[in-house]
C-alpha positions as CSV (number, residue, x, y, z in Angstrom):
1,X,-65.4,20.0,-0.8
2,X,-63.9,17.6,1.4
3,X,-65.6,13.9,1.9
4,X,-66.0,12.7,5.4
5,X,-64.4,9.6,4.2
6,X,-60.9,10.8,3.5
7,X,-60.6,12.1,7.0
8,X,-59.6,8.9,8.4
9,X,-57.1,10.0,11.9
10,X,-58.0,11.6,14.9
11,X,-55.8,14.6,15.9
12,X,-55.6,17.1,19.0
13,X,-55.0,20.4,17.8
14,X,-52.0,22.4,20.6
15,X,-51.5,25.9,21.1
16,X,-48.3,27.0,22.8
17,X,-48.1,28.9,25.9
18,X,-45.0,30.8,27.0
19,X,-44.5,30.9,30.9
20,X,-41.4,31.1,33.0
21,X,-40.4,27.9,35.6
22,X,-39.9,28.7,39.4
23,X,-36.2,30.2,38.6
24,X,-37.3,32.6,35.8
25,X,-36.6,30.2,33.3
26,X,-38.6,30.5,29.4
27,X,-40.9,27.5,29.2
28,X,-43.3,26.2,26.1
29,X,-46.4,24.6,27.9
30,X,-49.2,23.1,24.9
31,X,-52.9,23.1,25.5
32,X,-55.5,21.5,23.7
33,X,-57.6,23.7,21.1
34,X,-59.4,21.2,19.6
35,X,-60.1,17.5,18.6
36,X,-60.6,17.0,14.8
37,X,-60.9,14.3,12.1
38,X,-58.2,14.9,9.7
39,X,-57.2,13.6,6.1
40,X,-52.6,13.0,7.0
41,X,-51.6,13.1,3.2
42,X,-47.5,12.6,2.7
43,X,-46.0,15.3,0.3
44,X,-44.5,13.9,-3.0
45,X,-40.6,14.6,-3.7
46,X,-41.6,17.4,-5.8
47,X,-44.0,18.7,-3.6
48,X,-41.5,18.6,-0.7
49,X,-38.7,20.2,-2.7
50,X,-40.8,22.9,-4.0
51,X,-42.4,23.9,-0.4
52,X,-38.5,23.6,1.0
53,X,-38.1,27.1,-1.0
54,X,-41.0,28.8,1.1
55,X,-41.5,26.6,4.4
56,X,-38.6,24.8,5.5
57,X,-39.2,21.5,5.9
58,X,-42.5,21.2,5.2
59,X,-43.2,16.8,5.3
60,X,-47.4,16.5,5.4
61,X,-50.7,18.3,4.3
62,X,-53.7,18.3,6.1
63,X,-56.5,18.6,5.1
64,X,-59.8,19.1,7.8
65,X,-62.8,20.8,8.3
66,X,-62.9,24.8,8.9
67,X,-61.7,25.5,12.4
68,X,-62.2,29.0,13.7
69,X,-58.8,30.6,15.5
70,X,-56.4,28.2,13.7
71,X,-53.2,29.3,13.4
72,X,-49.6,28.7,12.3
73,X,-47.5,27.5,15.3
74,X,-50.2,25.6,16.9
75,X,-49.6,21.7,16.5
76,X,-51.4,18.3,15.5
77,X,-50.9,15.0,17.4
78,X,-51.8,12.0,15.7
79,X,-51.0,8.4,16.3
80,X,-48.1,9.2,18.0
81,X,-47.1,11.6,16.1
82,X,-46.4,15.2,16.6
83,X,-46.7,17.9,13.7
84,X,-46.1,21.3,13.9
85,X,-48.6,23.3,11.7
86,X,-46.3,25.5,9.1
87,X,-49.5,27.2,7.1
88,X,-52.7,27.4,7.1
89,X,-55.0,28.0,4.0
90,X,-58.8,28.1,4.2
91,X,-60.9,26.3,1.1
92,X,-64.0,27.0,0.1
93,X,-66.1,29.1,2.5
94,X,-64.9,28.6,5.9
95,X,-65.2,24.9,4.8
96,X,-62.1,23.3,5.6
97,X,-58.4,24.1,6.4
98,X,-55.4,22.4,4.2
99,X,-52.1,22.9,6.2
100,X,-48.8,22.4,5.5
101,X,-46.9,20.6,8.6
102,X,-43.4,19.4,9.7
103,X,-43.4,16.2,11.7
104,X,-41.2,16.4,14.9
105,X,-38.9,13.4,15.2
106,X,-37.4,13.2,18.6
């Protein structure tokens, strides 16, 4: 079970919307899904290596509490920071989520 304590950052969970611009143009628009507390935990060199083999570039797990309609290819901000949500694995019994995120560096 996850402890209220850990969860120490703030993050707006994005969904992506696909739309066109006024000359027909693909766009990628984000809207907000949901505010949550969140527990940012760095992956160690091992970890990162290992999840390289299945996710890419997988940098971060998160860990929060369960939240209906979550989905890979939505996004975190936090502090600043932008992360883009790899995986999603539910713990427990609709408890909480752990995913597996990339941070975007511009």
């Amino acid at each position: 079970m996850l402890h209220s304590g850990i969860m120490d950052q703030l993050a707006t969970v994005q969904t992506p919307t696909e739309g066109t611009n006024s000359i027909g143009e693909p766009t990628l628009t984000y809207s907000t899904f949901a505010t949550r507390w969140i527990a940012l935990l760095p992956l160690s060199g091992a970890e990162r290596i290992a999840s390289m083999q299945n996710e890419g570039t997988v940098t971060h797990r998160v860990r929060m509490r369960y939240t209906p309609g979550l989905k890979p290819k939505m996004r975190l901000l936090s502090d600043g920071r932008t992360f883009e949500i790899d995986s999603v694995v539910e713990r427990g019994r609709r408890e909480e989520h752990e995913l597996l995120v990339t941070e975007v560096v511009d």
